[in-house]
C-alpha positions as a LaTeX table, in Angstrom:
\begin{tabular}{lrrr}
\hline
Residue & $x$ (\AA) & $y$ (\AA) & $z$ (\AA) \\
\hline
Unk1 & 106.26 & $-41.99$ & $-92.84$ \\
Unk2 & 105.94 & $-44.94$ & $-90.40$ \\
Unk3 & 108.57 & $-46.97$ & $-92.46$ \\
Unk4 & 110.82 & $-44.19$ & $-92.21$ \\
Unk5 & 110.39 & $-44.66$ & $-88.55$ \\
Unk6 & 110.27 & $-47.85$ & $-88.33$ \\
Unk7 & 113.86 & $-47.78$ & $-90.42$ \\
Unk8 & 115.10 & $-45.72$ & $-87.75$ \\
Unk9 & 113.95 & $-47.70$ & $-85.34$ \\
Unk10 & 115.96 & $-50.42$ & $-86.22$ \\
Unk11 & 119.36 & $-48.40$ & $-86.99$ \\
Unk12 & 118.95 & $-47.04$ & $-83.03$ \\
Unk13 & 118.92 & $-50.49$ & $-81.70$ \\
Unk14 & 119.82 & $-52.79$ & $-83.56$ \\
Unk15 & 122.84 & $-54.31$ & $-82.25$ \\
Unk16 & 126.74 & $-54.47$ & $-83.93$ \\
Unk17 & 128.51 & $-56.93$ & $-84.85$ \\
Unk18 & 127.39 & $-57.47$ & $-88.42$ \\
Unk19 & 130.54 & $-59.93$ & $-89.16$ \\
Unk20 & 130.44 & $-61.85$ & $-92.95$ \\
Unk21 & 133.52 & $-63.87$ & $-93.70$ \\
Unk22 & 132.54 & $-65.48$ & $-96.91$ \\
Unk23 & 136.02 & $-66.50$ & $-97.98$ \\
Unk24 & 135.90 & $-70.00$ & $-96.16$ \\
Unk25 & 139.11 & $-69.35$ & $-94.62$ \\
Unk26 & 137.83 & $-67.79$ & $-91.52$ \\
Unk27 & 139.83 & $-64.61$ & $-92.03$ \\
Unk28 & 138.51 & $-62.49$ & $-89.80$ \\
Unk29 & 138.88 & $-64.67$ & $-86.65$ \\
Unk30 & 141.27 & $-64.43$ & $-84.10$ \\
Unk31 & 141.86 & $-62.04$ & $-81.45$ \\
Unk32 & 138.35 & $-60.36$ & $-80.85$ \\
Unk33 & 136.89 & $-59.09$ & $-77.53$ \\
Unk34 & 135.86 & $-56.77$ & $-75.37$ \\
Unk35 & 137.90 & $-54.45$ & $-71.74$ \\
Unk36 & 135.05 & $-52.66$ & $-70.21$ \\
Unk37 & 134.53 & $-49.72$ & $-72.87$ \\
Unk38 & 136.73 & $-51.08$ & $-75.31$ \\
Unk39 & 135.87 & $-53.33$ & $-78.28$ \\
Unk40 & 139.21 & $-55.04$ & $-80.29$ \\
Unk41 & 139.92 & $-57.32$ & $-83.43$ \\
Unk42 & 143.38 & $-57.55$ & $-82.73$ \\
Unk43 & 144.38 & $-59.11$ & $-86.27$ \\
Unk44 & 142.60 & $-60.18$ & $-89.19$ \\
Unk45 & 143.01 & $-60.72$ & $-93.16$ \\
Unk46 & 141.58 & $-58.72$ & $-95.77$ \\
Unk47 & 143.02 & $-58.34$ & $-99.69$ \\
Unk48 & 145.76 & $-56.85$ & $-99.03$ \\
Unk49 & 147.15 & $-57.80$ & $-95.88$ \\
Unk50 & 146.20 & $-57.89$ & $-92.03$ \\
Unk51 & 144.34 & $-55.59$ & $-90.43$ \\
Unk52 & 143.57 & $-54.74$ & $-86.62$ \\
Unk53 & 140.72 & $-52.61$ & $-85.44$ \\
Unk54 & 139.30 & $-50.79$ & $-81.85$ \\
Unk55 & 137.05 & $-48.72$ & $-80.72$ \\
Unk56 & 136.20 & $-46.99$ & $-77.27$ \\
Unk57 & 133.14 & $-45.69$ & $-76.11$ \\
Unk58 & 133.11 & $-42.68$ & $-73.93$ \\
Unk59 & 129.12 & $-41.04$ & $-74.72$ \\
Unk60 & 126.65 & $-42.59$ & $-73.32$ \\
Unk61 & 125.50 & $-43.86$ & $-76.62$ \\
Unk62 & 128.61 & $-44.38$ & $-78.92$ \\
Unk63 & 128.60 & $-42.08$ & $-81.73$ \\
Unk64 & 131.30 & $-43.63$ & $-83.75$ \\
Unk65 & 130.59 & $-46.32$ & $-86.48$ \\
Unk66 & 133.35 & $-48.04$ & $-88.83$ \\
Unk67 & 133.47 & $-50.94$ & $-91.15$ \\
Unk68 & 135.41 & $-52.90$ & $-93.47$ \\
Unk69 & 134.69 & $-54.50$ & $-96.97$ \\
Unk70 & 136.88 & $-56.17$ & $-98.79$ \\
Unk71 & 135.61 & $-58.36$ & $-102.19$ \\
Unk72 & 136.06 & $-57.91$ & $-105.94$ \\
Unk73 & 136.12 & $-54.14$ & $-105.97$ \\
Unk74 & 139.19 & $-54.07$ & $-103.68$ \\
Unk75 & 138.73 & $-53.25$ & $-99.67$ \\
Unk76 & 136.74 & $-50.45$ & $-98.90$ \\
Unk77 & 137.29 & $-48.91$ & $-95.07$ \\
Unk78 & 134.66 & $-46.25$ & $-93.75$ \\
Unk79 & 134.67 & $-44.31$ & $-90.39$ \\
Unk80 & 132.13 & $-42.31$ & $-89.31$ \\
Unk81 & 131.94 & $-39.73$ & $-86.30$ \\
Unk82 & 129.07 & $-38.62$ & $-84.92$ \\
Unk83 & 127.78 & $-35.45$ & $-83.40$ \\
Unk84 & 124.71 & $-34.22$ & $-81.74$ \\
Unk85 & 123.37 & $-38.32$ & $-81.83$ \\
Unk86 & 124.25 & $-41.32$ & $-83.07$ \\
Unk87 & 121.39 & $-41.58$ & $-85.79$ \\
Unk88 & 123.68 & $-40.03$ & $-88.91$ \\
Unk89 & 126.87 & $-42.44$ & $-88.20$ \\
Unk90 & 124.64 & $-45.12$ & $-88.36$ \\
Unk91 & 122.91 & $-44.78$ & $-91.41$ \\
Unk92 & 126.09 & $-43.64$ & $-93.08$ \\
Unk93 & 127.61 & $-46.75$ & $-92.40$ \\
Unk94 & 124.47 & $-48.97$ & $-93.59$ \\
Unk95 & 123.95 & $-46.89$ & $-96.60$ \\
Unk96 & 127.45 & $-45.51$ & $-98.35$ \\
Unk97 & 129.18 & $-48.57$ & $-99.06$ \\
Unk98 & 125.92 & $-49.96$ & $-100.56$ \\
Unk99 & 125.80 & $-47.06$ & $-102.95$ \\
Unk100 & 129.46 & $-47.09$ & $-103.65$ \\
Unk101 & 128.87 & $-50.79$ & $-104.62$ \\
Unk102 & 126.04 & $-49.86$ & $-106.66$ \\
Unk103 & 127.20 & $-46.77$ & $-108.57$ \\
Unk104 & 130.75 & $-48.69$ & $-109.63$ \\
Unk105 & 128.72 & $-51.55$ & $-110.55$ \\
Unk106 & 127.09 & $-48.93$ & $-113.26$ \\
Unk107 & 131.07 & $-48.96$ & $-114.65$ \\
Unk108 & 131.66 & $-52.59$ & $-114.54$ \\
Unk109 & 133.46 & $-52.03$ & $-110.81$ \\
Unk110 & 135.94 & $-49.19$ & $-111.96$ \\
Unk111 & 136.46 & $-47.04$ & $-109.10$ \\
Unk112 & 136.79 & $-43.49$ & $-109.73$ \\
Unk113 & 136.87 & $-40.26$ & $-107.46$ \\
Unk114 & 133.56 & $-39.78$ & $-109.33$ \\
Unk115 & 132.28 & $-43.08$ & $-108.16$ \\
Unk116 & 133.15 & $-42.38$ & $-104.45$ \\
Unk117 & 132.12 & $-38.99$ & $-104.80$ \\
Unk118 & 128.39 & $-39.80$ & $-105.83$ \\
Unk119 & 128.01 & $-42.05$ & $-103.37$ \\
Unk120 & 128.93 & $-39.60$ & $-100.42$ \\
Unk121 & 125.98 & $-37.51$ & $-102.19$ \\
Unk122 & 123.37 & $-40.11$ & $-102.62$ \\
Unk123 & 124.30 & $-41.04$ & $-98.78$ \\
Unk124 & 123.50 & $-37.47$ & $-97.68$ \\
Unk125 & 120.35 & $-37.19$ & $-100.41$ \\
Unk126 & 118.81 & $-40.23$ & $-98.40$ \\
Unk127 & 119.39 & $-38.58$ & $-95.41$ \\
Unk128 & 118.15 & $-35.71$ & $-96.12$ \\
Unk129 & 114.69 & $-37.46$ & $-97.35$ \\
Unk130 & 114.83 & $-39.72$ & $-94.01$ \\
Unk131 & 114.88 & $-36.41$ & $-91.66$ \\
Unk132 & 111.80 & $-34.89$ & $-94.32$ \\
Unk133 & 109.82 & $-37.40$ & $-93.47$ \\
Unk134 & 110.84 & $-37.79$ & $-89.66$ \\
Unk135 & 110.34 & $-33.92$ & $-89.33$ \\
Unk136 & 106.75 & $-33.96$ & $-87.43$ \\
Unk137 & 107.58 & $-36.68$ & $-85.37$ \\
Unk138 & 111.66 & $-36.30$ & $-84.83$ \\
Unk139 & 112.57 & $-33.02$ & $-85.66$ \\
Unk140 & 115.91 & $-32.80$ & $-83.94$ \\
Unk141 & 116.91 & $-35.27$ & $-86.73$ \\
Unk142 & 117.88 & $-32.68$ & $-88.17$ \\
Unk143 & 120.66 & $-31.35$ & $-85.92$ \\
Unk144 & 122.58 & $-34.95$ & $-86.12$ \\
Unk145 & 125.59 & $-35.26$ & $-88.36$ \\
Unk146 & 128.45 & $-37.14$ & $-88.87$ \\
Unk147 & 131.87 & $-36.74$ & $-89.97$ \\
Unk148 & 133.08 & $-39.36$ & $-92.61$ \\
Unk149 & 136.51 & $-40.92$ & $-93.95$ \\
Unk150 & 136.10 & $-43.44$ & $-96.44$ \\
Unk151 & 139.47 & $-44.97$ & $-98.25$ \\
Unk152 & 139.17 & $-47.19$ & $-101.30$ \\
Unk153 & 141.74 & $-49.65$ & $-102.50$ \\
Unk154 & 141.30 & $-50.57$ & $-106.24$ \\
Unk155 & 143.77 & $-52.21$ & $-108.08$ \\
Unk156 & 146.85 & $-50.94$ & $-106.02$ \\
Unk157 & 145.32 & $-47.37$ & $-105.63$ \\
Unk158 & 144.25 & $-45.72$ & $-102.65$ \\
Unk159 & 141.78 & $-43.06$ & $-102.94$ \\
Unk160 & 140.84 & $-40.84$ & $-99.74$ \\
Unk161 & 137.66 & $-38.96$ & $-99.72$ \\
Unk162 & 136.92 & $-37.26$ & $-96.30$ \\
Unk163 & 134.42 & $-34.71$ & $-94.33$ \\
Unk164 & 135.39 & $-33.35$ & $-91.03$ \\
Unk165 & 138.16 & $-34.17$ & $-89.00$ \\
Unk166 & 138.95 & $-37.84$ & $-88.53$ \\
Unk167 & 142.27 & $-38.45$ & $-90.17$ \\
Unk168 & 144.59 & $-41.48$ & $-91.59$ \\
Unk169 & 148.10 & $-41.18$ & $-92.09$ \\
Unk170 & 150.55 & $-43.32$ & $-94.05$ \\
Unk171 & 153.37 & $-45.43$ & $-92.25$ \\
Unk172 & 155.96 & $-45.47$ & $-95.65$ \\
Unk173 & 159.10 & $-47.00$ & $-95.04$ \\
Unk174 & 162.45 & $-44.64$ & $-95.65$ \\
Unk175 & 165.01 & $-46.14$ & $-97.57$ \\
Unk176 & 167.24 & $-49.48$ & $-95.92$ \\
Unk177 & 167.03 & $-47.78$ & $-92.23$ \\
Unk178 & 164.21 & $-49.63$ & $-91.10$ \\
Unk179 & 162.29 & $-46.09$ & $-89.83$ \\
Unk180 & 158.92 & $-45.30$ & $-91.19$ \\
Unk181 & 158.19 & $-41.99$ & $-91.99$ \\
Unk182 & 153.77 & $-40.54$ & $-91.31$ \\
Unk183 & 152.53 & $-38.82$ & $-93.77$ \\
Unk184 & 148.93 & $-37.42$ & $-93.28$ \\
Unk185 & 146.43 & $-38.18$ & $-96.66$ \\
Unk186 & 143.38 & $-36.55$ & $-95.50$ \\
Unk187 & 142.02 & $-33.45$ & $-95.31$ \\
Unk188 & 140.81 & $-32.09$ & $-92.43$ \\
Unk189 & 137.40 & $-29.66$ & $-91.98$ \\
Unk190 & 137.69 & $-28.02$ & $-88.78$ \\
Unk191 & 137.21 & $-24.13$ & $-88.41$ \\
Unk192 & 140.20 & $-24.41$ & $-85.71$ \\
Unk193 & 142.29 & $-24.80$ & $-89.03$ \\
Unk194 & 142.99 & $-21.28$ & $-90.42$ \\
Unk195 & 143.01 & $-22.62$ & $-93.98$ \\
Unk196 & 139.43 & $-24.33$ & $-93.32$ \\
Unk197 & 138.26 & $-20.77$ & $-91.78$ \\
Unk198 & 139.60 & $-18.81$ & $-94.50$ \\
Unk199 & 137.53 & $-21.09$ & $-97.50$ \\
Unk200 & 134.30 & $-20.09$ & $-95.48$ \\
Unk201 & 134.76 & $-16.96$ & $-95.44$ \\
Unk202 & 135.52 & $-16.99$ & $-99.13$ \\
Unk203 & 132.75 & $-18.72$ & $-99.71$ \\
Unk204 & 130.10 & $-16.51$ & $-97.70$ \\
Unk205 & 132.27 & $-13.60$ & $-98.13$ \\
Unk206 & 128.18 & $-11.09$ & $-96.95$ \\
Unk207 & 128.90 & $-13.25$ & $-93.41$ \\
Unk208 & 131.33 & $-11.75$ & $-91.20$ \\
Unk209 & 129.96 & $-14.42$ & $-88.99$ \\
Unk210 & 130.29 & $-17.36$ & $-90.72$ \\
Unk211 & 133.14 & $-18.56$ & $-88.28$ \\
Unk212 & 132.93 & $-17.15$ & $-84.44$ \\
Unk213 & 135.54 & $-17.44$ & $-82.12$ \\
Unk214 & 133.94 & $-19.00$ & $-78.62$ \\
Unk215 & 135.76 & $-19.79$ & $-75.70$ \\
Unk216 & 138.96 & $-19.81$ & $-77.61$ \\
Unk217 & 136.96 & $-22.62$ & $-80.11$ \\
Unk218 & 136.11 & $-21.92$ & $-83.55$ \\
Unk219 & 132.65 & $-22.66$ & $-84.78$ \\
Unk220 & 130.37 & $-22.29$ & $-87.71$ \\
Unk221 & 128.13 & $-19.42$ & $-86.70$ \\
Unk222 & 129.26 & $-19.87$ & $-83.42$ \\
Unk223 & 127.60 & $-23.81$ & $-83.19$ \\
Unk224 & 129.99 & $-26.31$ & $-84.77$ \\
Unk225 & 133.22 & $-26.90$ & $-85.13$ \\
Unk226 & 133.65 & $-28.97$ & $-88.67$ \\
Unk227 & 132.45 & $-27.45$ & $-91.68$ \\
Unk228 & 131.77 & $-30.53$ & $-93.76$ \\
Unk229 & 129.86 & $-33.81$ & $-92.86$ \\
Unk230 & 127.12 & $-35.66$ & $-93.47$ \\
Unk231 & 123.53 & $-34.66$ & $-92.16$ \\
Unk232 & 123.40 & $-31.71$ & $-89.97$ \\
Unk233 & 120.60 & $-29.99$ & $-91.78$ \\
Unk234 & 119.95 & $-27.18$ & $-89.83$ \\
Unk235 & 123.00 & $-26.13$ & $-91.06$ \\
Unk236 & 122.12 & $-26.44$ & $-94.78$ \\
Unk237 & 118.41 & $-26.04$ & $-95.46$ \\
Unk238 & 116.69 & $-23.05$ & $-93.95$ \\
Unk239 & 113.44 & $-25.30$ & $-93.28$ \\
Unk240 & 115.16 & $-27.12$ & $-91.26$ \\
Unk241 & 116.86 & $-24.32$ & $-89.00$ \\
Unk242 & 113.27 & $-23.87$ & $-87.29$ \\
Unk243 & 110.93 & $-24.73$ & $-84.18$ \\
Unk244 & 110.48 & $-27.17$ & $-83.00$ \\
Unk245 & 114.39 & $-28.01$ & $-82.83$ \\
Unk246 & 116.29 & $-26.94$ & $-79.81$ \\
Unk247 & 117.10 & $-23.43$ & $-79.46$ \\
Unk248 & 120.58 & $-23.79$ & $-79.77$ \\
Unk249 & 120.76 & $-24.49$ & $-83.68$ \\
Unk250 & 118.29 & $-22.08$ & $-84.20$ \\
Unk251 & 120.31 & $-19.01$ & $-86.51$ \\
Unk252 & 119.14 & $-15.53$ & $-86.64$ \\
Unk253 & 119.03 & $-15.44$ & $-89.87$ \\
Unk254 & 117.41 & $-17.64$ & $-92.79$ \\
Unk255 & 120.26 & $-20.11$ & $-94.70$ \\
Unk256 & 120.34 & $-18.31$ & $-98.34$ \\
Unk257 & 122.95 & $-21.01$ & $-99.01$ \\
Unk258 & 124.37 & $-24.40$ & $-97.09$ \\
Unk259 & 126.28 & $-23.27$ & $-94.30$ \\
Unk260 & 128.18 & $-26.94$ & $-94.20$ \\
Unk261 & 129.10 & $-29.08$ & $-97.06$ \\
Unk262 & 129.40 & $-33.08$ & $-98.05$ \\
Unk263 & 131.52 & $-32.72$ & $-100.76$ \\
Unk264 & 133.97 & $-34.71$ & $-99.69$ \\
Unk265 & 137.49 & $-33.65$ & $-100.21$ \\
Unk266 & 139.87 & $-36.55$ & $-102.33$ \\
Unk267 & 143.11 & $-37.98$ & $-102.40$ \\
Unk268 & 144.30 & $-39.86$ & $-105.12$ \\
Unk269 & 147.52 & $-42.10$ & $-104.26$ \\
Unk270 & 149.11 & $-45.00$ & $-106.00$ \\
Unk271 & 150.49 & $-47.60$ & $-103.05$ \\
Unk272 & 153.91 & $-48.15$ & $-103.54$ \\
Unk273 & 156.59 & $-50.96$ & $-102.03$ \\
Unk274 & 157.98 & $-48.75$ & $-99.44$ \\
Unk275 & 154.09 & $-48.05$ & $-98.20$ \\
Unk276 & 153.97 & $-49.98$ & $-94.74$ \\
Unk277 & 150.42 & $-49.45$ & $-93.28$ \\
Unk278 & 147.43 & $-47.19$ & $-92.98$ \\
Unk279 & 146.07 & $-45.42$ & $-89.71$ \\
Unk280 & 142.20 & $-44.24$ & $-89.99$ \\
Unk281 & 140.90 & $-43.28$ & $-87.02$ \\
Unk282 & 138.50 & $-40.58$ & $-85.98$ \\
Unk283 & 139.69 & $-37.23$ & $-84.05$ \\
Unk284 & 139.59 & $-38.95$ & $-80.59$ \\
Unk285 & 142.77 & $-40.38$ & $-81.42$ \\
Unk286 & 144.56 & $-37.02$ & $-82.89$ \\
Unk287 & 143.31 & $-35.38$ & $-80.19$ \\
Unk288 & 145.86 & $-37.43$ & $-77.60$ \\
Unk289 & 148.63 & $-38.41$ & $-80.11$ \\
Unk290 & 150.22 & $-36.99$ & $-83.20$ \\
Unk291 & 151.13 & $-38.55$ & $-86.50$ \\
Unk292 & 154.68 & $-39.48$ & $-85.94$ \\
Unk293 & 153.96 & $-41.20$ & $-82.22$ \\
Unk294 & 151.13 & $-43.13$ & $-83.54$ \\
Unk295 & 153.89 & $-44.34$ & $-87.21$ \\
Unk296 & 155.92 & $-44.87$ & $-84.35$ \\
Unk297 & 153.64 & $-47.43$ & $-81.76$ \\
Unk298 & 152.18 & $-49.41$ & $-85.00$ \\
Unk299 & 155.76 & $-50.15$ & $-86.45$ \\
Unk300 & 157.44 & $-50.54$ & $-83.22$ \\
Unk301 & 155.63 & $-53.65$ & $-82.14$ \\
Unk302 & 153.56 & $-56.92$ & $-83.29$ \\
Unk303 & 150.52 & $-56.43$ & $-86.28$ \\
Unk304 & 148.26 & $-57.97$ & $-83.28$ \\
Unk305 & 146.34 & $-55.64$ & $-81.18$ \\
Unk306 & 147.96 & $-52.36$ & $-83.31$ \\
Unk307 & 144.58 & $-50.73$ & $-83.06$ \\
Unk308 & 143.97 & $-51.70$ & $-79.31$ \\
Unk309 & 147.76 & $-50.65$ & $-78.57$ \\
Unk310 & 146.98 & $-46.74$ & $-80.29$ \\
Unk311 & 143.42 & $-45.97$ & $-78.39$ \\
Unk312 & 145.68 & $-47.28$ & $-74.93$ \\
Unk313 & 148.35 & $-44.97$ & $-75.34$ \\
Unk314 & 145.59 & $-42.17$ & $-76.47$ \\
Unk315 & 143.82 & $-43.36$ & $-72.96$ \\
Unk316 & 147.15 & $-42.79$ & $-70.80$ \\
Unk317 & 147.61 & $-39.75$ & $-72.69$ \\
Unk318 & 144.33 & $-39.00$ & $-72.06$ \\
Unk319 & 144.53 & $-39.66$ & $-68.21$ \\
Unk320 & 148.36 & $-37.95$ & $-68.03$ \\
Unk321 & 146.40 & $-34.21$ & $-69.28$ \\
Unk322 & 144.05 & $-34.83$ & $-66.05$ \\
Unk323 & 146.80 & $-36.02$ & $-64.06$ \\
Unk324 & 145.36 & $-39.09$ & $-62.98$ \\
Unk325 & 146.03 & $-42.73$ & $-63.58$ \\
Unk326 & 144.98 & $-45.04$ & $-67.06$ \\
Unk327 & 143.92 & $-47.24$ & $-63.72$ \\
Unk328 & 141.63 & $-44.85$ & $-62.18$ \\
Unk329 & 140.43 & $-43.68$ & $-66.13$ \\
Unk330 & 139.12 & $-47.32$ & $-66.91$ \\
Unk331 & 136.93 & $-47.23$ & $-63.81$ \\
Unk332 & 134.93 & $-44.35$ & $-65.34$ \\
Unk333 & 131.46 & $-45.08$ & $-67.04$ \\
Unk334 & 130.55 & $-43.63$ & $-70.12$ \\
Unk335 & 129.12 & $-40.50$ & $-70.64$ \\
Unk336 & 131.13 & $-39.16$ & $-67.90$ \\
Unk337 & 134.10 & $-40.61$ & $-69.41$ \\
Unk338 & 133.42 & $-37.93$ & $-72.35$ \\
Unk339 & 134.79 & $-35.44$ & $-69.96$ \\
Unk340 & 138.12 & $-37.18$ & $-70.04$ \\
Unk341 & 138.06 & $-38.03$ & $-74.31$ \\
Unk342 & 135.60 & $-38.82$ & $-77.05$ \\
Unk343 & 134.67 & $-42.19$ & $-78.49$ \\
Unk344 & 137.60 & $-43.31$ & $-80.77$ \\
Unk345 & 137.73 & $-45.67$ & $-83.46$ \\
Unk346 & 140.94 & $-47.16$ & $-85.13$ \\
Unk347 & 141.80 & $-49.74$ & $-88.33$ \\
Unk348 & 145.29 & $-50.11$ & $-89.34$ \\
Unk349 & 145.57 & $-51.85$ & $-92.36$ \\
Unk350 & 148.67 & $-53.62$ & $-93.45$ \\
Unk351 & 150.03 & $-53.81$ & $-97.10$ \\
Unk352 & 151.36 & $-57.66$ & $-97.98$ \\
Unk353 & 152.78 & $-55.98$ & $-101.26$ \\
Unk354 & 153.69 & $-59.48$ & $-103.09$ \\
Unk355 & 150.29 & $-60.99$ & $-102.37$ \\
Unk356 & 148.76 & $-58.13$ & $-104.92$ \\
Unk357 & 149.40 & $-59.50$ & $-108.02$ \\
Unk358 & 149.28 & $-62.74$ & $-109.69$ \\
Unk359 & 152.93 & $-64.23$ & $-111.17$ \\
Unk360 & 151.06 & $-62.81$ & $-114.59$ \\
Unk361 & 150.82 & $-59.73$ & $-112.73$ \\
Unk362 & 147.51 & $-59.58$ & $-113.20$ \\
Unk363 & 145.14 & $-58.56$ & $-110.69$ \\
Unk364 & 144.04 & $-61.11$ & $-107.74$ \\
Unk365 & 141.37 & $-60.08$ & $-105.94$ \\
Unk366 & 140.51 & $-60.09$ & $-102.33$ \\
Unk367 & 138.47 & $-62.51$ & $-100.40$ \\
Unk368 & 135.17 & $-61.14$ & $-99.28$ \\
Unk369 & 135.30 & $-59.56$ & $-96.11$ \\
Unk370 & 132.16 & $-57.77$ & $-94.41$ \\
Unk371 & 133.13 & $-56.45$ & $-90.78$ \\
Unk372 & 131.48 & $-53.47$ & $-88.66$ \\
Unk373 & 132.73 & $-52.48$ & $-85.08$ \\
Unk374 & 131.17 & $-55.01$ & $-82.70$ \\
Unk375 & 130.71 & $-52.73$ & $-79.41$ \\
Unk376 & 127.35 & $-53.35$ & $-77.78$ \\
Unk377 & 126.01 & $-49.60$ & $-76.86$ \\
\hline
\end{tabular}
């Protein structure tokens, strides 16, 4: 038990800004630094292309984690929300990637769905053990959660596998008129979705309170407002939905069956020429700015500073709903600054189509990349 404290220890504060460029070419330089609340790699390289990534803190400890890998497996991208603490984010992001890496190594690096797929379960299986063994000493380890959307790049596929609600969305390129068309790729699992509501209820069909309408909010029983995510095991374990954790998670009733789910939903999509760029970002984002106007800021201006540029205009939008000034909104501190939005995270990746393949056309792979969101918390 005290090195499963000890481990959590050290995810709580250790600090970001794991950066590994081991391609020699300094890849990931250029363009990095902080604005008050806001962290930014305007542009760097990865396998496929440049990429550009944000994020803004607005809790008082940020709850959003994100990273990029890029090596002989292709790039892997991962962002994780969190909810009810920080805790879950963070050990999703040290932990998935490492057993993505090690369950495709068991196939001689072929990425499947199946290979993404077990490692969003071993991810949540080693959660699950960290929070058992935490449970006399932390128990409200068990009420922490995070959302996750992981996309894989493998030999000129993408595959999407998602919980919760962050999104990305496709900039593809429409015909010879020099427009770009966004199309969503993810899944989304949030009971304010009548299509995510209506697979509860199928699924707990002896609940007629499986999803309760609160202050014009949909939640799980009333608590929680995605229905798929990592951790949150008070939601999936009836030993967990007990005292000592707060009264608020606490359900009537025992859990005959996981409430929540981290089967993780997948997309399967083969990049093609016309496909431009890639927006993952968490819900902060959506929240302030749909699909189209976000297409619409990335391929209306430079690669540098495209993540930086989306959370601003979320921020103005942000400030415009309270009918104050972006000015006036930087001035805030976090955690009240959650009142205004929620911690957002951003990567846009770009596709360099002809630096893909070889002349032979055979597969060139990426330089290794290893890069997590560097904002001090």
């Amino acid at each position: 038990m005290l090195g499963s404290l000890m481990n959590l220890l050290s995810l709580c504060f250790k600090p970001f800004g794991q950066i590994c460029d081991n391609s020699g070419s300094g890849s990931v330089s250029g363009g990095e630094g902080k604005d008050g609340l806001l962290w930014f790699r305007d542009l760097g390289k990865y396998g496929y292309g440049d990429f550009s990534m944000a994020v803004v803190q607005a809790n008082q400890v940020l709850e959003d984690q994100s990273q990029i890998e890029s090596g002989d497996f292709g790039t892997f991208v991962g962002v994780y929300d969190g909810h009810g603490g920080p805790e879950a984010a963070r050990y999703v992001c040290d932990n998935l990637f490492n057993h993505f890496r090690a369950i495709s190594a068991e196939t001689q690096g072929v990425v499947t769905t199946e290979t993404i797929r077990r490692a969003f379960y071993a991810t949540e299986e080693g959660f699950t053990s960290l929070v058992s063994d935490l449970w006399s000493t932390l128990p409200n380890m068990a009420t922490v959660g995070t959302c996750c959307l992981v996309g894989v790049i493998y030999q000129n596929t993408l595959f999407v596998a998602s919980l919760g609600d962050s999104r990305v969305v496709l900039g593809k390129k429409v015909g010879n008129t020099g427009g770009v068309a966004a199309i969503q790729l993810s899944n989304e699992h949030n009971v304010n979705n009548e299509e995510t509501r209506q697979e509860l209820k199928d699924l707990h069909p002896d609940d007629p309170q499986i999803v309760v309408l609160r202050h014009g909010v949909w939640r799980v029983k009333g608590i929680i407002q995605v229905s798929r995510s990592i951790g949150d095991l008070y939601m999936k374990h009836t030993e967990y939905n007990r005292e000592p954790i707060n009264p608020k998670f606490r359900l009537a009733e025992p859990v005959k069956r996981p409430l929540m789910s981290a089967d993780p939903a997948m997309i399967v999509h083969p990049l093609q020429p016309s496909d431009s760029f890639l927006i993952f970002a968490s819900d902060g984002l959506w929240e302030h700015l749909s699909n189209e106007k976000a297409v619409e800021i990335v391929q209306s201006s430079p690669r540098s500073g495209s993540a930086k540029r989306l959370i601003k205009a979320a921020l103005h939008e942000a400030a415009r709903k309270r009918e104050m000034r972006y000015s006036d909104l930087r001035k805030i501190d976090k955690k009240v600054r959650r009142h205004f939005h929620d911690d957002i995270t951003v990567i846009v990746l770009f596709f360099n189509h002809h630096h893909h393949h070889n002349n032979d056309n055979s597969f060139n792979p990426p330089p290794p990349l290893s890069l997590r969101s560097a904002l001090q918390h």
